[in-house]
N, CA, C and O atoms as a printed pandas DataFrame, in Angstrom:
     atom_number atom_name residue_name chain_id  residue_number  x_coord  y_coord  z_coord
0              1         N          UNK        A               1   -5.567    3.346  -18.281
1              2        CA          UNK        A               1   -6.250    4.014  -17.199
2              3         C          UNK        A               1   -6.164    5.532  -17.373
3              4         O          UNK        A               1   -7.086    6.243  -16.973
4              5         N          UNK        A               2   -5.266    5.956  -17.858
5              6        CA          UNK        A               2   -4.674    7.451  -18.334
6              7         C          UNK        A               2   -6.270    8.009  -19.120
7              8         O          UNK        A               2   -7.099    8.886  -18.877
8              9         N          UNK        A               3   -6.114    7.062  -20.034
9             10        CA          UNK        A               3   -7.951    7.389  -20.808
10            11         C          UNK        A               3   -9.031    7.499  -20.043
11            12         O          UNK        A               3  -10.082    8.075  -20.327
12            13         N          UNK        A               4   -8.653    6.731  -18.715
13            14        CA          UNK        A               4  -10.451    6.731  -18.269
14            15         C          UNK        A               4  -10.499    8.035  -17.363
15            16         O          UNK        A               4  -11.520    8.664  -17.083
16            17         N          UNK        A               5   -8.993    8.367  -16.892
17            18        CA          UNK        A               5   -8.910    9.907  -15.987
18            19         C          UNK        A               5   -9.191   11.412  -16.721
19            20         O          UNK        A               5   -9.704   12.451  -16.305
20            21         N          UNK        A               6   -8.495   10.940  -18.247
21            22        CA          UNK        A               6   -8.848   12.151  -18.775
22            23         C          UNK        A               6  -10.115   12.568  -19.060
23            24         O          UNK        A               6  -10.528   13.725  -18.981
24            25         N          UNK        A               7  -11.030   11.102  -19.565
25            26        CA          UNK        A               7  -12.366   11.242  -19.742
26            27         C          UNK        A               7  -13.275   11.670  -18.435
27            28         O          UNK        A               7  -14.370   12.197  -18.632
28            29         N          UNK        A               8  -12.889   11.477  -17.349
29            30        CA          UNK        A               8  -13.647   12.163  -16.308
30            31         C          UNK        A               8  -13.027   13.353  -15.800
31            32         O          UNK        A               8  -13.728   14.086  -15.103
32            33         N          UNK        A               9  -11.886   13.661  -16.017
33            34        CA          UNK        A               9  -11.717   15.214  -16.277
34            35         C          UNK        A               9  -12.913   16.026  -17.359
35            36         O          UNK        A               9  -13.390   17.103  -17.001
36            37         N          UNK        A              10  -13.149   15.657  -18.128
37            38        CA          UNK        A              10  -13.774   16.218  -19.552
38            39         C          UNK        A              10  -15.471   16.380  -18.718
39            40         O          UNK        A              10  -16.185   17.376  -18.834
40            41         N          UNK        A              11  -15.781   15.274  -17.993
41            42        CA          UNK        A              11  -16.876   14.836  -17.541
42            43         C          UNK        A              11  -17.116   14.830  -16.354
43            44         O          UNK        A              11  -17.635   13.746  -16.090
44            45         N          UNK        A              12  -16.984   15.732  -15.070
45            46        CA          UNK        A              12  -17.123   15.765  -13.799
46            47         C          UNK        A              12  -18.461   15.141  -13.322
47            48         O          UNK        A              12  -18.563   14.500  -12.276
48            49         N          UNK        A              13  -19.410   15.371  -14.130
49            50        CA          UNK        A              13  -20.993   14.761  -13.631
50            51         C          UNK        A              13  -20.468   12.979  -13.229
51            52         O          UNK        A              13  -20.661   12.179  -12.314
52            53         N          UNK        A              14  -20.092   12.997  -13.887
53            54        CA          UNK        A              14  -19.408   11.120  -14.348
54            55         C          UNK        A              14  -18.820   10.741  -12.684
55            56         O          UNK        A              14  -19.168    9.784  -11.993
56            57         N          UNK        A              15  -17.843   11.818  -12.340
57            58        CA          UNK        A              15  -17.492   11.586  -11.136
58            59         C          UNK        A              15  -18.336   11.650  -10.176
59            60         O          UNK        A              15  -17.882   10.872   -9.337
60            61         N          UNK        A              16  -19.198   12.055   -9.813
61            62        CA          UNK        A              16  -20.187   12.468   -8.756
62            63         C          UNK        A              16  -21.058   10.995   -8.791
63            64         O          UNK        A              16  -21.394   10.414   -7.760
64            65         N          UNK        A              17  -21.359   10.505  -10.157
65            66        CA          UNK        A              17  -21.874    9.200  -10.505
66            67         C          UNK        A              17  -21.305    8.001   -9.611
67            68         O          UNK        A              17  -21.854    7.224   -8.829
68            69         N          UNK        A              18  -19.970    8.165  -10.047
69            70        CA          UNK        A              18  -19.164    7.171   -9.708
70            71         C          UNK        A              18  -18.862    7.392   -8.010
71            72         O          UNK        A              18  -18.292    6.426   -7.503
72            73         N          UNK        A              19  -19.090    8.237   -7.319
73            74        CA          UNK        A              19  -18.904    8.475   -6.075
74            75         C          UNK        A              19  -20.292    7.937   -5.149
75            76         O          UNK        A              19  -20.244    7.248   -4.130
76            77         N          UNK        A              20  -21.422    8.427   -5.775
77            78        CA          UNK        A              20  -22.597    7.647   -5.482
78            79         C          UNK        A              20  -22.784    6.655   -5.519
79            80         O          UNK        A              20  -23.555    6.345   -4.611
80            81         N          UNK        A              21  -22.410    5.589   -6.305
81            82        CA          UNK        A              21  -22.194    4.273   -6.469
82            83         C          UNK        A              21  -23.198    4.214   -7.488
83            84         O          UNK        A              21  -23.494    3.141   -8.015
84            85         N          UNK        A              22  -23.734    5.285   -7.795
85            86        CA          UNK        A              22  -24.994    5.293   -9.164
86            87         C          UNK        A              22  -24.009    4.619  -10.839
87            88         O          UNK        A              22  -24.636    4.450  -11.885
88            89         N          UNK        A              23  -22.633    4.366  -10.748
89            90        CA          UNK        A              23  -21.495    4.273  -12.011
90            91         C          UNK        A              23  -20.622    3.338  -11.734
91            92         O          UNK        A              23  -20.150    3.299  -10.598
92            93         N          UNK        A              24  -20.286    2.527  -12.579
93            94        CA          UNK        A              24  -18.917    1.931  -12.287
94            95         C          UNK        A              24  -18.273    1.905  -13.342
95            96         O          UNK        A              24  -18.800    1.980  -14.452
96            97         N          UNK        A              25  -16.925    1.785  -13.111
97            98        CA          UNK        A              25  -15.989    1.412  -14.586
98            99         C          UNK        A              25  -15.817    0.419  -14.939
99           100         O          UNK        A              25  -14.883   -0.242  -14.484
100          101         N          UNK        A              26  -16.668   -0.074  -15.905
101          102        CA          UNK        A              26  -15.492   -1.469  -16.789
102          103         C          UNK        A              26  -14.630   -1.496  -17.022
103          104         O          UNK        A              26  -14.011   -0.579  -17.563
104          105         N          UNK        A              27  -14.118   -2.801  -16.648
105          106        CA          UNK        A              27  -12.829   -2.969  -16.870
106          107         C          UNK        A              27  -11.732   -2.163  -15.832
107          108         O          UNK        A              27  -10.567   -1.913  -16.143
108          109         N          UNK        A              28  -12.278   -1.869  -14.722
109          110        CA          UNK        A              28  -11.070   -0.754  -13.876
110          111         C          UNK        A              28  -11.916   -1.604  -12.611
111          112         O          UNK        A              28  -13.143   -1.698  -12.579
112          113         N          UNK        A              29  -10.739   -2.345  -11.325
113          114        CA          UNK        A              29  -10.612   -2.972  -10.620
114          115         C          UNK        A              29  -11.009   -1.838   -9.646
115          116         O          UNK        A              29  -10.744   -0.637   -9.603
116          117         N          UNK        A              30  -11.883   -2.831   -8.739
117          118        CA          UNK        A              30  -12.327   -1.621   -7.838
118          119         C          UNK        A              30  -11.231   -1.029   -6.480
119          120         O          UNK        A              30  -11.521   -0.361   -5.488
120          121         N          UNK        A              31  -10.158   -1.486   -6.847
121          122        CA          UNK        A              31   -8.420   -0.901   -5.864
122          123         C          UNK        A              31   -8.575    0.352   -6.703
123          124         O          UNK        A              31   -8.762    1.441   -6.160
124          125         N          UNK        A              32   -8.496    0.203   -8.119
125          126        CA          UNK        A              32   -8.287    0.927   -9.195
126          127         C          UNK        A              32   -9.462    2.091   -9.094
127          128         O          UNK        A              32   -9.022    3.232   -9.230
128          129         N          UNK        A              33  -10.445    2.013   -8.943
129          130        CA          UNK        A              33  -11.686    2.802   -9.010
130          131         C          UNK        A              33  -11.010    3.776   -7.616
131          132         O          UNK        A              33  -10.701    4.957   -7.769
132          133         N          UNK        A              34  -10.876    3.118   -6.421
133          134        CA          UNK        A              34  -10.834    3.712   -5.254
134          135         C          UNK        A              34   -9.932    4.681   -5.365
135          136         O          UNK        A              34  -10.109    5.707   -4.709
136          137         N          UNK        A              35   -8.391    4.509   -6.509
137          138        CA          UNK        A              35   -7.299    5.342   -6.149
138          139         C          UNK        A              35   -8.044    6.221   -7.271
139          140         O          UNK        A              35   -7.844    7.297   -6.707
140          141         N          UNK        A              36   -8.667    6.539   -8.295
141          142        CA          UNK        A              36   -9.195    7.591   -9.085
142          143         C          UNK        A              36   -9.793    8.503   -8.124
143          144         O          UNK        A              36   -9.190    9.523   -7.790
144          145         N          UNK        A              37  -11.140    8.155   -7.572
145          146        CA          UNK        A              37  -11.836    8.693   -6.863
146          147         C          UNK        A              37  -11.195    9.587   -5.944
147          148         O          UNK        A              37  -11.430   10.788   -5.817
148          149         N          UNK        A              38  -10.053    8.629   -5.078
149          150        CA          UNK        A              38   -9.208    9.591   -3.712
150          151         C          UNK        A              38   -8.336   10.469   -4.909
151          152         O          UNK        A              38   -8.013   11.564   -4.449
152          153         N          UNK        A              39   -8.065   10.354   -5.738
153          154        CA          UNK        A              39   -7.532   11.576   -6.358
154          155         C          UNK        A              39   -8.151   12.781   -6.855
155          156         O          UNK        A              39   -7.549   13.854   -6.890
156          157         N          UNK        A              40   -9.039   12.665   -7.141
157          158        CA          UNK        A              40  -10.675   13.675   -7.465
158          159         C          UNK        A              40  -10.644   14.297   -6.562
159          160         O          UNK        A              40  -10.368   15.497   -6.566
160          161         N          UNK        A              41  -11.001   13.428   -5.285
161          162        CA          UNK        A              41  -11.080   14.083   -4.102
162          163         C          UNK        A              41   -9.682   14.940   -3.268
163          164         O          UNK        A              41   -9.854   15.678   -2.297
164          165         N          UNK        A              42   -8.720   14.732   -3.709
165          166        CA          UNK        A              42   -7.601   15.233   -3.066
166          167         C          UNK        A              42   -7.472   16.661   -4.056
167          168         O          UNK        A              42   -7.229   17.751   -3.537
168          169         N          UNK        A              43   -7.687   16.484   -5.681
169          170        CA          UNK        A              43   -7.424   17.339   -6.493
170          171         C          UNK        A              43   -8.856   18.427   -6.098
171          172         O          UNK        A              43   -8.902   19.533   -6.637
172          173         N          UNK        A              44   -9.700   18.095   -5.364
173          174        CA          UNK        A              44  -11.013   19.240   -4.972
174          175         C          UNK        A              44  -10.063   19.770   -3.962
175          176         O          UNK        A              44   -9.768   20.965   -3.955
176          177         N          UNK        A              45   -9.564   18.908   -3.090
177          178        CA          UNK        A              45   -9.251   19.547   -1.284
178          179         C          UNK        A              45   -7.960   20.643   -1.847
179          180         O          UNK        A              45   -7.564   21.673   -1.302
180          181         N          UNK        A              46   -7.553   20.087   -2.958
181          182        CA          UNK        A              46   -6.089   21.236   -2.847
182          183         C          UNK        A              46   -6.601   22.327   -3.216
183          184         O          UNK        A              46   -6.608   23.293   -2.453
184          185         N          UNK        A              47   -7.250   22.394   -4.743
185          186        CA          UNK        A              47   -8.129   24.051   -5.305
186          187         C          UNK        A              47   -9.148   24.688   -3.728
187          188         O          UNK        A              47   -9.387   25.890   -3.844
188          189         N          UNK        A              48   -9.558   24.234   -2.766
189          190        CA          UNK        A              48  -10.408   24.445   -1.795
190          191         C          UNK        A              48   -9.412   25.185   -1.040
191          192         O          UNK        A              48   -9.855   26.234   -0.574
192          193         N          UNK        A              49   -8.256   24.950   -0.799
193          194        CA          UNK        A              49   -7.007   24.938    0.243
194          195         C          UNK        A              49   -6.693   26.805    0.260
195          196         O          UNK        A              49   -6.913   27.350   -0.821
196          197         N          UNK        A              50   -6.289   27.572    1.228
197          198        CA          UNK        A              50   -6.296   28.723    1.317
198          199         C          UNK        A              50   -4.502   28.533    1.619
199          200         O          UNK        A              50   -4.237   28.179    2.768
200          201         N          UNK        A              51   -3.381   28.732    0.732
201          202        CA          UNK        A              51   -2.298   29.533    1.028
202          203         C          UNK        A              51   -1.933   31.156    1.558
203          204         O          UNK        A              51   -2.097   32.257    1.032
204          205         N          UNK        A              52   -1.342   30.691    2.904
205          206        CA          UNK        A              52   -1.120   32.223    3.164
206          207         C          UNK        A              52    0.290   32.186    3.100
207          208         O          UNK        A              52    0.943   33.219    3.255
């Protein structure tokens, strides 16, 4: 699974795919799909995040 995160690191369009439901992963269980995705999404909300 390590492979399929790095490859959509490399490939952000891929994610936006896969968020649309326009993509899916073979072979990656859709529990599995869901915890990638909420991590994408958590790894956007933190760079977004304003520390004071």
């Amino acid at each position: 699974m390590m492979n399929v995160i790095q490859y959509l690191e490399k490939n952000p369009e891929l994610v936006a795919l896969l968020k649309s439901q326009k993509a899916s992963l073979i072979g990656i269980s859709s529990m599995e799909q869901k915890a990638i995705l909420d991590a994408f999404n958590s790894e956007v909300e933190l760079e977004n995040s304003v520390w004071l």
